[in-house]
Wavefront OBJ file of the C-alpha trace (Angstrom):
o trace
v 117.396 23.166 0.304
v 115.741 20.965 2.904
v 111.925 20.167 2.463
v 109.784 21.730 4.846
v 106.179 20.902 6.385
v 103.507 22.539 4.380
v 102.256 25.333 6.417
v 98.836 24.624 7.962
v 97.168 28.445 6.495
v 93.794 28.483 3.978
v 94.980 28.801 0.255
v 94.126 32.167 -1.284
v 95.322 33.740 2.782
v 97.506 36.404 0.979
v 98.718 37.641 4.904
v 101.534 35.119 4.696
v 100.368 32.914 7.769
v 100.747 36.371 9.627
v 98.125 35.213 11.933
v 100.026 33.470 14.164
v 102.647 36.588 14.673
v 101.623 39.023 17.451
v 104.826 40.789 17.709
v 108.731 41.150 17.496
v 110.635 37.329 18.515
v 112.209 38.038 21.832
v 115.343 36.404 22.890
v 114.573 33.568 21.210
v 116.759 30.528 20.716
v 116.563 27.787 18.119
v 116.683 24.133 19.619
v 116.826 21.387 17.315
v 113.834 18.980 17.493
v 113.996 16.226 20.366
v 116.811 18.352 21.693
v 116.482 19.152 25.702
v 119.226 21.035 27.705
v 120.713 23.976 28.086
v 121.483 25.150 24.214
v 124.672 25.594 22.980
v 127.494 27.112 21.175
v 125.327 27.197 17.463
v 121.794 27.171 18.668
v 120.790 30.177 17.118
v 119.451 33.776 18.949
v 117.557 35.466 17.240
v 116.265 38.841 18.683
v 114.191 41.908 17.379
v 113.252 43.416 20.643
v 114.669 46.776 19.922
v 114.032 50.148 18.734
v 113.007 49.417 14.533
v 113.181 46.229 15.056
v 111.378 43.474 13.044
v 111.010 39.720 12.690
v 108.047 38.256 13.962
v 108.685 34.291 13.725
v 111.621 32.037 12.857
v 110.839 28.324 12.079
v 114.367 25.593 11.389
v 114.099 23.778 8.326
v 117.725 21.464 9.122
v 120.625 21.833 10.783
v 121.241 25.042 8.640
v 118.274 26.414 6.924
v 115.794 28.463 8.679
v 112.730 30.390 7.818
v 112.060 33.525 9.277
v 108.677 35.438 9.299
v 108.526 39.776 8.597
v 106.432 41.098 11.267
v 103.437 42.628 9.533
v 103.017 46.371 10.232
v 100.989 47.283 13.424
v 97.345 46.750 12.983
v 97.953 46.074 8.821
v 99.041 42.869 7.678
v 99.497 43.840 4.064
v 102.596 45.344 4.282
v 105.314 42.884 5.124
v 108.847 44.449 3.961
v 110.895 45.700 6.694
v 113.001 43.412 8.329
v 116.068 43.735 11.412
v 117.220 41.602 13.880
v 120.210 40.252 15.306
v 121.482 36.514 15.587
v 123.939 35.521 18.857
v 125.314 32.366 19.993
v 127.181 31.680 16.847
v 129.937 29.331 16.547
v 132.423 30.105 14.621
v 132.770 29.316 10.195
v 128.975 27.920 11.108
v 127.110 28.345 7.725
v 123.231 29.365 7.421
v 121.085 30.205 4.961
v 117.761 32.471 5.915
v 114.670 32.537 3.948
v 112.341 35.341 4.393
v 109.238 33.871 3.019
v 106.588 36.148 3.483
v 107.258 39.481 1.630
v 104.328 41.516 0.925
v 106.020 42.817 -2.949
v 106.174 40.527 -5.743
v 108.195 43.195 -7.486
v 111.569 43.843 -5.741
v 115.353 45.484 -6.363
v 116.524 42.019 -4.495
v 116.377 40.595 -8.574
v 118.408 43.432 -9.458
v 121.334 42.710 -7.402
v 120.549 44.460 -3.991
v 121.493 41.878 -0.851
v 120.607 42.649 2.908
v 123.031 44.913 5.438
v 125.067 43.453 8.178
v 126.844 44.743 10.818
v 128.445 43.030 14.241
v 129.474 44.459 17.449
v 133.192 43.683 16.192
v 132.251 46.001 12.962
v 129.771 48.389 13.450
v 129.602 49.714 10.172
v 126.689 48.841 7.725
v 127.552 46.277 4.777
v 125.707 44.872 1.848
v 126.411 40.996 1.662
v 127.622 40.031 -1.612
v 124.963 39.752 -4.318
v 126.020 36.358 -5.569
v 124.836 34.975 -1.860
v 121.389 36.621 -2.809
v 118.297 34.608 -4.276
v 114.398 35.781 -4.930
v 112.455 33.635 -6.107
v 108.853 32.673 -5.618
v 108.600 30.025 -3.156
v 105.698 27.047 -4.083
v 106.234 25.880 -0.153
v 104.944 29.426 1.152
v 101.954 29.632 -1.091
v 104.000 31.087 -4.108
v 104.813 33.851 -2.203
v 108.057 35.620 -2.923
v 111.144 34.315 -0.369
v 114.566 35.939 -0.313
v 117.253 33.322 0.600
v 120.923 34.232 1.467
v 124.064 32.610 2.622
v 126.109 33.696 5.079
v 128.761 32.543 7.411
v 129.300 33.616 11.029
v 133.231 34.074 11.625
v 133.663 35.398 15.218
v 131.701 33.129 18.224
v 131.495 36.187 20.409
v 129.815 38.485 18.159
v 126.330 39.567 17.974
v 125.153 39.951 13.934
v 122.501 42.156 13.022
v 120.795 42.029 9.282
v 118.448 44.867 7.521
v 116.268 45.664 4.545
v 118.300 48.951 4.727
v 120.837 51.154 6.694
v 118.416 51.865 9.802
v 117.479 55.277 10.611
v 115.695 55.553 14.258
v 113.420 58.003 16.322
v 116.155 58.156 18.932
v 119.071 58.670 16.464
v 116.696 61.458 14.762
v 116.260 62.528 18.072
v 120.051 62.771 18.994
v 121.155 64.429 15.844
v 118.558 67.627 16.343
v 119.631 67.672 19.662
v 123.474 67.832 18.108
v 122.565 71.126 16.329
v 120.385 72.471 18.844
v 123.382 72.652 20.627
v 125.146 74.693 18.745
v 123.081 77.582 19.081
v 122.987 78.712 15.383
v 120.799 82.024 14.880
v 119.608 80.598 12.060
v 118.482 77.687 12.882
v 115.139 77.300 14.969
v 113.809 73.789 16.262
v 110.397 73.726 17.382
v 107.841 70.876 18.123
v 104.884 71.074 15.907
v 103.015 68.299 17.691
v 103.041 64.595 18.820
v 102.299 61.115 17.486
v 99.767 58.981 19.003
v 102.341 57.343 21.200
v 103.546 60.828 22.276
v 106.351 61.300 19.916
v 106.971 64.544 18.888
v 106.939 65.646 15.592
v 110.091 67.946 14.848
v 110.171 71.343 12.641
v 112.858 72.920 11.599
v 113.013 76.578 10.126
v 116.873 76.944 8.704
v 116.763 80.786 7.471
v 118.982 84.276 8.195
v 117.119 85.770 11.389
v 116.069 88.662 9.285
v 113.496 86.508 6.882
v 111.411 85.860 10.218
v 111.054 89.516 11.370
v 107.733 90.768 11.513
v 105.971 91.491 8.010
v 109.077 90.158 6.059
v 108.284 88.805 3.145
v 109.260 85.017 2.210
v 109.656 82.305 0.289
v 109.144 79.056 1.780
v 110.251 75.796 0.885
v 108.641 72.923 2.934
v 110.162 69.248 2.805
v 109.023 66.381 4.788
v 109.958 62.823 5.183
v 109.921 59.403 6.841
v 105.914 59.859 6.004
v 106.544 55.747 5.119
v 109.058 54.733 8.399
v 110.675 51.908 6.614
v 111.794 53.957 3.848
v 114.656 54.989 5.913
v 117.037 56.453 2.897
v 114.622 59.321 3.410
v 116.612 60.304 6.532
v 119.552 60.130 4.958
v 118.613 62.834 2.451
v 116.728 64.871 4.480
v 120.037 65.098 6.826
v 122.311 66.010 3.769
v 119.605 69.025 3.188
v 119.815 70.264 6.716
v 123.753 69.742 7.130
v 124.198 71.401 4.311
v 121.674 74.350 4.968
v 123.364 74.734 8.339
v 126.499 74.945 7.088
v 129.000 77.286 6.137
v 129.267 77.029 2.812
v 128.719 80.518 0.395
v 125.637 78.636 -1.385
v 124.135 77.962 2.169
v 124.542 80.966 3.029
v 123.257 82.669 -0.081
v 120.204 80.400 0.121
v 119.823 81.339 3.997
v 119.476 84.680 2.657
v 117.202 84.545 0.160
v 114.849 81.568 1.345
v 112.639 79.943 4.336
v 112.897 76.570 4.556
v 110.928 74.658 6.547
v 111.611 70.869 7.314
v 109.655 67.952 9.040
v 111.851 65.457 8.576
v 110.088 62.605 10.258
v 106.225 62.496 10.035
v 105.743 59.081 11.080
v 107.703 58.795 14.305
v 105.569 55.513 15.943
v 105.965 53.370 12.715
v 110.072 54.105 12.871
v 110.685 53.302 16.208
v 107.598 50.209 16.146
v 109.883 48.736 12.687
v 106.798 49.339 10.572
v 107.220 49.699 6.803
v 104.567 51.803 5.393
v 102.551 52.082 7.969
v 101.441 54.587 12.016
v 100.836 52.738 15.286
v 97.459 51.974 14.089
v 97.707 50.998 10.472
v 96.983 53.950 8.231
v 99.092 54.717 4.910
v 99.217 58.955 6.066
v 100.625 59.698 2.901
v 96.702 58.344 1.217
v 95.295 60.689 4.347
v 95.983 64.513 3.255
v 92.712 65.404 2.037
v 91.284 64.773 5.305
v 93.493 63.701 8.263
v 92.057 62.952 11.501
v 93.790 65.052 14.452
v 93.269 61.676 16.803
v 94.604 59.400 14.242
v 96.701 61.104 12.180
v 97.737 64.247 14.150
v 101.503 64.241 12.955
v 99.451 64.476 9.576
v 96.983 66.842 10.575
v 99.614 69.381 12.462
v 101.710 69.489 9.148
v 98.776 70.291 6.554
v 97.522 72.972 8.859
v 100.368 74.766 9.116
v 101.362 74.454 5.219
v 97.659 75.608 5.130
v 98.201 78.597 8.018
v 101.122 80.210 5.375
v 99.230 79.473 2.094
v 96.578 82.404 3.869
v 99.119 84.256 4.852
v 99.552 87.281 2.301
v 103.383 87.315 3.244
v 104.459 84.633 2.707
v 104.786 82.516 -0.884
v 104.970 78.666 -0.531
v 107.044 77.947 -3.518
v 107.896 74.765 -3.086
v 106.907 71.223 -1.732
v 109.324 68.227 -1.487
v 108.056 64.989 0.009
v 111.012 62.465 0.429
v 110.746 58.885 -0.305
v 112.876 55.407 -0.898
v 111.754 53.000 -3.599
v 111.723 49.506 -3.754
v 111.855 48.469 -7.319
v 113.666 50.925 -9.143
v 117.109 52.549 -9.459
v 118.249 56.244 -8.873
v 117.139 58.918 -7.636
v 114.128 60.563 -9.429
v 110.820 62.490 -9.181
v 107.121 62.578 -9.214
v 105.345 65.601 -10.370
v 101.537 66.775 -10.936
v 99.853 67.344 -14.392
v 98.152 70.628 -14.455
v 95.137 71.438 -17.112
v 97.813 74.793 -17.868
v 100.418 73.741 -19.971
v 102.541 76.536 -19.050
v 102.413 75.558 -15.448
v 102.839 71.718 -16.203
v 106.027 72.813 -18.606
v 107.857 75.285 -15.504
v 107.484 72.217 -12.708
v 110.165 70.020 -14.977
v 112.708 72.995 -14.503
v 113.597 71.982 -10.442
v 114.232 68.207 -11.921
v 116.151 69.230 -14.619
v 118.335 71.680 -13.101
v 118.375 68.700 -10.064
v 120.104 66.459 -12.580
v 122.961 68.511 -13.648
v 124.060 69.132 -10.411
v 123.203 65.283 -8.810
v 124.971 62.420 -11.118
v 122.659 59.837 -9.534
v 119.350 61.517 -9.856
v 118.058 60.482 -13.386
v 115.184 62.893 -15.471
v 114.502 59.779 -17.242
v 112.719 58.160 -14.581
v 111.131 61.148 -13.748
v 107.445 61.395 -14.131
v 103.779 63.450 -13.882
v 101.107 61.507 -12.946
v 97.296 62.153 -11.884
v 96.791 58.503 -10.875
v 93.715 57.494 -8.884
v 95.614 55.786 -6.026
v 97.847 58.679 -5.551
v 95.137 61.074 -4.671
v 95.478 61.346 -0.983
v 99.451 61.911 -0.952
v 101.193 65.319 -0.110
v 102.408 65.846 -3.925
v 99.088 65.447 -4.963
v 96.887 67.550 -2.694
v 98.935 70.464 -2.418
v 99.040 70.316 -5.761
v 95.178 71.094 -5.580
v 95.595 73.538 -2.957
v 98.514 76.074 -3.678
v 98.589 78.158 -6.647
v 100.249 78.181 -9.719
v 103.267 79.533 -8.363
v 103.938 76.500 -6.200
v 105.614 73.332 -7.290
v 105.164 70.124 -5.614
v 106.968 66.996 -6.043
v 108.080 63.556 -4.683
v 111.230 63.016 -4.010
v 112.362 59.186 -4.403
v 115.669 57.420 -3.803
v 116.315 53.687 -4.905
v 116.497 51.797 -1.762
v 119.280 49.745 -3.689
v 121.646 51.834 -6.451
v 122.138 54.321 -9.100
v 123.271 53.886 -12.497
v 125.429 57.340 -13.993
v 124.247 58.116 -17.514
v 126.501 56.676 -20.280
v 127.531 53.310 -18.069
v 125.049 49.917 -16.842
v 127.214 49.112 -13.291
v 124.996 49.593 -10.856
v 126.525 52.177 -8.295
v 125.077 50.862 -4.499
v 124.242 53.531 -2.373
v 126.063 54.569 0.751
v 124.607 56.659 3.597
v 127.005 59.397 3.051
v 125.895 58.910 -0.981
v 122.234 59.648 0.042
v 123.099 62.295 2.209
v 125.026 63.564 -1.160
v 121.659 63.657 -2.849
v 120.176 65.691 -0.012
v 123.113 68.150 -0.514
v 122.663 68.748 -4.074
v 119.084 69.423 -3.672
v 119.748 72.079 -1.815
v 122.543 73.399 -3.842
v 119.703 73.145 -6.917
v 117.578 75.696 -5.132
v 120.728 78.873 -6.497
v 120.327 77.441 -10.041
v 116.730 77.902 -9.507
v 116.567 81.165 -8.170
v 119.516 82.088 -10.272
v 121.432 83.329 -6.975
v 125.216 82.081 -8.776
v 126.224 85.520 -8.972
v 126.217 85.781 -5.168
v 128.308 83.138 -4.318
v 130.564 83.833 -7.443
v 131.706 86.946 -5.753
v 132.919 84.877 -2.754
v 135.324 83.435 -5.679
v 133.784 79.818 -4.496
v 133.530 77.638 -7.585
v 129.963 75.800 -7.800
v 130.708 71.847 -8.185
v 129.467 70.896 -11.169
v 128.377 66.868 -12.189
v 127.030 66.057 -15.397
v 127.272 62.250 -15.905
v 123.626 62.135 -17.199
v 122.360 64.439 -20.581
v 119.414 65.985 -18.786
v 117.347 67.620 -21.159
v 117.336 71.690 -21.787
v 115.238 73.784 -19.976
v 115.121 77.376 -19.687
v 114.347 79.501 -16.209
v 110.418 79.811 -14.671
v 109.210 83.574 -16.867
v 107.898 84.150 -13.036
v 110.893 83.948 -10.732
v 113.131 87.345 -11.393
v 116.696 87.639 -10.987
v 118.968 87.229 -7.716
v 118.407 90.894 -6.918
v 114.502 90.416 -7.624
v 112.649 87.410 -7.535
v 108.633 88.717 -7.425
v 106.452 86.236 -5.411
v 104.031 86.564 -7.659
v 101.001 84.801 -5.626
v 97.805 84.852 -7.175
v 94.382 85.111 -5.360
v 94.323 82.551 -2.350
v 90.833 80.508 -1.640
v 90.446 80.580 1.851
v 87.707 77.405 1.599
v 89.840 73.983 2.114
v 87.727 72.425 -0.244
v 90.052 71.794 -2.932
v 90.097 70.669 -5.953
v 92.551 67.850 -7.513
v 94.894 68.996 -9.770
v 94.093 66.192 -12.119
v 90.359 67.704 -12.205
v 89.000 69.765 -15.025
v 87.991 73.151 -14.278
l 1 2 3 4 5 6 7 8 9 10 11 12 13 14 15 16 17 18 19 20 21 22 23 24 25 26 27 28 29 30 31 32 33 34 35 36 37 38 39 40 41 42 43 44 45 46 47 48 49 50 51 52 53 54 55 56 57 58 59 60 61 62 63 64 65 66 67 68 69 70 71 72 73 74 75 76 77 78 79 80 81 82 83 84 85 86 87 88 89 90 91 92 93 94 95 96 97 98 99 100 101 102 103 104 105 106 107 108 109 110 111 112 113 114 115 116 117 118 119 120 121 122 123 124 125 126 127 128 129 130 131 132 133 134 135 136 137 138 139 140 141 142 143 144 145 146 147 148 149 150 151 152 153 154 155 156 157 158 159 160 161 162 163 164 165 166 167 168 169 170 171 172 173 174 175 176 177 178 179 180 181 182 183 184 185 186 187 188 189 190 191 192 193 194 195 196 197 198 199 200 201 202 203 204 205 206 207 208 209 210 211 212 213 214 215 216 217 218 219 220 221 222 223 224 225 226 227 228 229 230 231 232 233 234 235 236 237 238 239 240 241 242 243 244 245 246 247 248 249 250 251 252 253 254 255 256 257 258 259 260 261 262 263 264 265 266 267 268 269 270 271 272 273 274 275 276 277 278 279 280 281 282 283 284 285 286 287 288 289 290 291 292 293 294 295 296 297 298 299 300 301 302 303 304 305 306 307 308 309 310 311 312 313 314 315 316 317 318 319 320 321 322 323 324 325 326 327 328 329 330 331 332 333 334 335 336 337 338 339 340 341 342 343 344 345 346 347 348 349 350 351 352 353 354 355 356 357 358 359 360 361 362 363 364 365 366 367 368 369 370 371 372 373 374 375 376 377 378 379 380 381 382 383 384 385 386 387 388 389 390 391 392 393 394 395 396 397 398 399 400 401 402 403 404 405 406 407 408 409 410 411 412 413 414 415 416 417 418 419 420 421 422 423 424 425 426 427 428 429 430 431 432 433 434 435 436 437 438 439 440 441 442 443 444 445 446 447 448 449 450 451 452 453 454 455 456 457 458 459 460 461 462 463 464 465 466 467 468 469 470 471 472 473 474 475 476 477 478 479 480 481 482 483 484 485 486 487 488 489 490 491 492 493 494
């Protein structure tokens, strides 16, 4: 590779000479140096201007090398991860290579074999670029930071490219699919808006249940998911839209669990850091998933709307919050897996491993392996870990997490890459794990539907929750409710 001018920033700057980016390129064309004119067939376009887009500087090294620059997250310039942008005025068989030279992660899938997406206008579906094109290394002319280089070569002139960390998921394609079911005026189905963003977004629920669960003084049990809380993690979305397809469906286990259950899904709690291309972070640069001990209703009010509520049904003598299921995408490991609470009550601690368990039977890429209970420090603000505090010892709550990258079925080492339709399998057979759970097969074994049944990983034996009953009784079993919001941790001794 060509050498390139040593950037001008003060060693030890650990922003990644983000200073000098105030926003998304625009538009903007590549001229070599000493060039004037009009540019030409080959003069690179490079544009992020666009709903989730992101890439905040590019800078030629020669004739085919260029350096391009993440556009920190608003108002944060720690988290540099999430890039897309497209690339015009291509000639055709010209080769490039791109170095993305300021990632905020040291630690990163990329050195397991995961490559950027692509797409043009000429092939609109999503591809990974072959892994062999792929290099991460870290980079002594950017400080030592970490750079990810690829090849590629640009075949059709008239195309316009675009490249991604991962399949994009946006506000307005969010926006379009709950407008898709809306539409088809499901009784069971119920789309409200629980709020707005800072920017005025608004911040979808859905309640997917049979119309008699929400008659007044039914009893129910309510399972709440969220997602997107991190708005470059978008393999969230993909799961979450398996678990609502499939909910909404017509399927005998849907309908069984329609029956039987209340669930209740945000699936997009950060809706200004999706559509603004952030990573991890809102409009104004908080982490919300380190703000649910105390989120502000001015800063954080997608937050804030979302914890009262879960907090409005904990009170709520009818109603038993049995389960909590935050959705994430992670960026250095494979499968998908989950993150639990430890509990000073054994008993407790031992029943929250069932959901995972049963989980992997029915999901060949989740992996109990890489699942794990933690009471770390820095996790103390998330969902999984305050709820934890709050609900009783009849709720579970977990993190969900996909690998942004693969999955590797028990038994074999290839590394499977994940598809969007293969995350939106995941979010299917979570919801399908919620009859094993409940032990509701007998229902939809009199519709004389066989249960699909995967078990390419050993997960280990575990027997049914002593508290949850049969399909024809499943007590609530709630225990006394503290109406003070003054919590403690889970990880705190009594």
């Amino acid at each position: 590779m060509a050498e390139r001018s040593q950037t001008a920033s003060e060693p030890g700057n650990d922003t990644g000479n983000e200073e000098a980016i105030g926003g998304n390129v625009s538009k903007y064309t590549v001229l070599p140096n000493g060039y004037s004119g009009q540019p030409k067939k080959g003069h690179l376009t490079f544009d992020a201007c666009f709903e989730s887009g992101n890439l905040g500087r590019v800078e030629q090294v020669s004739e085919f090398e260029y350096d391009l620059f993440i556009r920190p997250d608003t108002c944060n310039p720690r988290f540099r991860v999430w890039f897309n942008f497209t690339v015009e005025n291509v000639k055709e068989s010209q080769r490039v290579i791109f170095n993305i030279v300021n990632f905020s992660k040291t630690k990163s899938l990329y050195r397991d074999g995961m490559a950027p997406m692509v797409k043009s206008t000429s092939r609109p579906k999503w591809q990974r670029l072959p892994p062999k094109n792929v290099y991460y290394y870290r980079c002594p002319d950017h400080r030592k930071n970490y750079v990810m280089s690829f090849a590629f070569c640009f075949d059709r002139e008239d195309d316009i490219y675009q490249f991604a960390y991962c399949y994009p998921y946006t506000y307005t394609r969010f926006q379009h699919y709950l407008d898709s079911l809306q539409k088809r005026n499901m009784d069971y189905f119920l789309r409200e808006q629980l709020g707005q963003s800072v920017q005025q977004r608004q911040l979808d629920l859905l309640t997917i249940t049979s119309p008699e669960n929400l008659r007044e003084g039914a009893e129910k049990k309510v399972v709440f998911i969220t997602g997107r809380v991190h708005p470059g993690e978008t393999p969230s979305s993909f799961v979450c839209q398996g678990i609502i397809d499939f909910l909404v469906s017509q399927h005998p286990i849907a309908r069984v669990l329609r029956e039987h259950l209340v669930f209740k899904i945000a699936p997009m709690l950060n809706p200004d850091g999706v559509y603004l291309g952030n990573y991890r972070c809102s409009l104004m640069g908080f982490d919300l998933n380190r703000h649910w001990l105390d989120p502000s209703p001015w800063a954080h009010p997608t937050l804030h709307g979302v914890k009262q509520l879960i907090i409005k049904m904990y009170n709520d003598p009818k109603i038993s919050l049995e389960f909590y299921i935050d959705i994430h995408a992670h960026s250095t490991m494979m499968n998908g897996f989950m993150y639990g609470n430890i509990f000073e009550d054994e008993e407790r601690f031992q029943r929250q491993s069932i959901f995972p368990k049963l989980l992997c039977q029915n999901a060949e890429d989740f992996s109990y392996t890489s699942t794990s209970f933690n009471r770390d420090a820095v996790k103390a603000g998330t969902g999984r870990r305050f709820l934890g505090g709050l609900l009783d010892h009849t709720s579970y709550c977990y993190t969900l997490e996909v690998s942004f990258y693969s999955y590797i079925i028990g038994g074999t080492t290839a590394a499977v890459p994940y598809t969007e339709e293969a995350y939106m399998k995941l979010g299917r057979n979570v919801a399908k794990t919620f009859l094993d759970y409940y032990r509701l097969n007998p229902l939809v074994e009199r519709m004389t539907v066989p249960m699909p049944r995967l078990r390419k990983e050993k997960a280990p034996p575990c027997k049914h929750p002593p508290l949850r009953g049969s399909a024809s009784k499943v007590p609530n079993g709630k225990g006394d409710k503290k109406n003070s919001l003054n919590h403690k941790d889970p990880s705190t001794p009594s």
